[in-house]
C-alpha positions as CSV (number, residue, x, y, z in Angstrom):
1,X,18.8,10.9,6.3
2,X,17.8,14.2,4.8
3,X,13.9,14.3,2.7
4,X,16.2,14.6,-0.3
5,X,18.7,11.9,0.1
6,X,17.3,8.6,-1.7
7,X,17.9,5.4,-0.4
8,X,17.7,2.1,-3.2
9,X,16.3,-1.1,-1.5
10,X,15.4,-4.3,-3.5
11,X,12.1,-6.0,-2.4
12,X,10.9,-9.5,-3.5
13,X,7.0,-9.2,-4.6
14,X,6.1,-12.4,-6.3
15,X,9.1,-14.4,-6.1
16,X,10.5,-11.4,-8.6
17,X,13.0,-8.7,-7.3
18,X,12.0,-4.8,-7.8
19,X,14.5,-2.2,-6.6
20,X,12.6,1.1,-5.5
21,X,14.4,4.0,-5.0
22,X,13.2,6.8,-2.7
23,X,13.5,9.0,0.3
24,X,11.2,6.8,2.7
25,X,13.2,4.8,5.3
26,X,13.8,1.3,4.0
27,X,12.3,-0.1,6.7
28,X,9.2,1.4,5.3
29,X,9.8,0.0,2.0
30,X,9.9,-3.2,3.2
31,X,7.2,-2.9,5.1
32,X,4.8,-1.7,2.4
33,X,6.3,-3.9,-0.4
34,X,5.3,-7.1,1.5
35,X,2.1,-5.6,2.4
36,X,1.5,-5.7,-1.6
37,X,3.0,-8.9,-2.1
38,X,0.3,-10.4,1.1
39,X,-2.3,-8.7,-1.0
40,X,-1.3,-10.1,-4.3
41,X,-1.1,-13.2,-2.7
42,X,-4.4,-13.2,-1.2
43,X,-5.6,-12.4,-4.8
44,X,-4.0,-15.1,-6.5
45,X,-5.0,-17.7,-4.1
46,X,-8.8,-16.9,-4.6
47,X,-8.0,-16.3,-8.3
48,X,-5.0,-18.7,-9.5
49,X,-5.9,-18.1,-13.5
50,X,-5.1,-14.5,-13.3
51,X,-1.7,-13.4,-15.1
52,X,0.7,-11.1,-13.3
53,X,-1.0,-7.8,-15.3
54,X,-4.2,-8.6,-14.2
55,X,-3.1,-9.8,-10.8
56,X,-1.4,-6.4,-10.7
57,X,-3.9,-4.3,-11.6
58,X,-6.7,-5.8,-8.9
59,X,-4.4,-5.6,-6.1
60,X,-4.3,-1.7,-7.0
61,X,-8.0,-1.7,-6.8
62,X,-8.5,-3.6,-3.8
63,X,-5.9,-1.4,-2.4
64,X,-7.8,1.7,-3.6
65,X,-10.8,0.6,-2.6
66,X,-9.1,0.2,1.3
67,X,-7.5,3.8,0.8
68,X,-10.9,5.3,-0.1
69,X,-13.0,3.7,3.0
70,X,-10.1,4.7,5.3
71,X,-9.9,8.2,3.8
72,X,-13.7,8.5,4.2
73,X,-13.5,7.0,7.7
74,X,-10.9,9.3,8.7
75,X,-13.0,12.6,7.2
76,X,-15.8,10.8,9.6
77,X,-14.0,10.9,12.6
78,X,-12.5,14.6,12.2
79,X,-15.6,15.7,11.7
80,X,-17.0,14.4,14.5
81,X,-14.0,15.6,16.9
82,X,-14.3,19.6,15.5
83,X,-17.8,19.0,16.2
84,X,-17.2,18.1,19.7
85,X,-14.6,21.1,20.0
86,X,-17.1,23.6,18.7
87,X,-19.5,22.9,21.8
């Protein structure tokens, strides 16, 4: 499969079908599609009056929040490897 060949693969997330089309490996659809349903999960078991909006939207800031602390850990450690290269 070429960058610009799409694939379509049909998740569940929810108990609710979404079909996401895209040039990632399905694989790797499925993959990150029940990492968000696990999440929105987790979230709606410690919060069972949320609707599926709001539900939504704090899965995409607890998942934010994660991208953010791994993007800042990851600055970390670069910085501390070209440190160690530039003695």
């Amino acid at each position: 499969m070429t960058r610009n060949d799409k694939t379509r693969v049909t998740v569940e997330i929810q108990n609710k079908p979404y079909t996401i089309i895209g040039t990632e490996e399905p694989q790797h659809v499925r993959l990150v599609a029940n990492l968000v349903d696990q999440k929105m999960r987790e979230i709606h078991d410690a919060n069972q009056q949320l609707n599926t909006s709001e539900l939504a939207v704090l899965t995409a800031v607890n998942t934010m929040n994660d991208y953010m602390k791994l993007k800042e850990e990851y600055a970390s450690l670069l910085g501390s490897i070209n440190k160690k290269e530039d003695k």
